[in-house]
C-alpha positions in Angstrom: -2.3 -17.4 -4.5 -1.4 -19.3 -7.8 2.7 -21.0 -7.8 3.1 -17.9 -10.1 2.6 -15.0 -7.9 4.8 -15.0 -5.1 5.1 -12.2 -1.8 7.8 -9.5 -3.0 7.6 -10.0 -7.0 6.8 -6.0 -6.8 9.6 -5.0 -4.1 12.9 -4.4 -7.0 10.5 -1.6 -8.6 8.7 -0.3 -5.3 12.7 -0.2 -3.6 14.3 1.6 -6.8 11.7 4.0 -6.7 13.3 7.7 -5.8 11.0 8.3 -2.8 11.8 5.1 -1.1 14.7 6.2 0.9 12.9 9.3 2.0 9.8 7.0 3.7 9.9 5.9 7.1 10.0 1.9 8.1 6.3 2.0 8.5 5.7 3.9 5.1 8.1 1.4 3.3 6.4 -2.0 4.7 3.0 -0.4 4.1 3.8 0.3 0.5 5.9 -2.9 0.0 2.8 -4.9 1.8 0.4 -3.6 -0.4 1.4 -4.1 -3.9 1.0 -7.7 -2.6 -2.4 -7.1 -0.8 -3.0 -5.7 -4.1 -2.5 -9.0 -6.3 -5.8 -10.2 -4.7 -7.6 -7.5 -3.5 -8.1 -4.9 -6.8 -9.4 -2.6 -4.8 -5.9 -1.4 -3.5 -4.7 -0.5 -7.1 -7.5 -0.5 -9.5 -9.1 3.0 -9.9 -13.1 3.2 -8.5 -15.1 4.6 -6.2 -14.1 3.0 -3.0 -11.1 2.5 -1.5 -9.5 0.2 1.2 -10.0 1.6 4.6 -7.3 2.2 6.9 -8.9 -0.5 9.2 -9.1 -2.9 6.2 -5.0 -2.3 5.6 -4.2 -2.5 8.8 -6.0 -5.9 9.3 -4.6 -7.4 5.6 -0.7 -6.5 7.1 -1.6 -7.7 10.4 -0.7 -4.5 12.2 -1.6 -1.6 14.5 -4.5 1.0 13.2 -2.4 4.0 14.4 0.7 2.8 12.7 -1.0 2.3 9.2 -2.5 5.1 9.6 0.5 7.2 10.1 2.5 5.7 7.2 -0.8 6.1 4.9 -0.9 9.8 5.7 3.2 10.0 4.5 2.2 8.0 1.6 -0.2 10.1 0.2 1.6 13.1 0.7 4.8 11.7 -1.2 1.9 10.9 -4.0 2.0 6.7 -3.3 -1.4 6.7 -2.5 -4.4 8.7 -2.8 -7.8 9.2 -1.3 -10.7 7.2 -2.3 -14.1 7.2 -1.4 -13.7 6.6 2.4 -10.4 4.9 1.5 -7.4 4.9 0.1 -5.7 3.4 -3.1 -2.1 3.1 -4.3 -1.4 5.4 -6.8 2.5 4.4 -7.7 2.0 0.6 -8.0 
């Protein structure tokens, strides 16, 4: 990561969003983790064919499977992020 970039540049936008207060801790520090996963790793926010597996999240946040993929599922049905491929993508970055 370049002195530029630092972990939580995204979190003023992500937290003044109007869904974030309806999330649950687990949704919030997925989609809070992510936008930063996503600095280096397009595949989380850039649009293609493939996605970032459950698995994959779960491994770049340094958490439980089950857990991501609980708060994934509430993400994508508060329209966060979407299905890709065999994965999944943010969609509100």
């Amino acid at each position: 990561m370049s002195s530029r970039q630092r972990p939580g540049k995204h979190a003023r936008s992500v937290m003044s969003d109007r869904r974030w207060p309806l999330l649950s801790l687990a949704a919030r520090a997925l989609w809070l983790g992510s936008t930063d996963v996503g600095d280096v790793v397009p595949a989380v926010r850039a649009p293609g064919r493939t996605g970032v597996s459950v698995e994959d999240y779960a491994r770049y946040l340094a958490t439980d499977t089950d857990v991501v993929r609980s708060a994934v599922s509430e993400l994508v049905q508060c329209d966060v992020m979407e299905p890709v491929g065999s994965g999944f993508r943010l969609k509100s970055y």
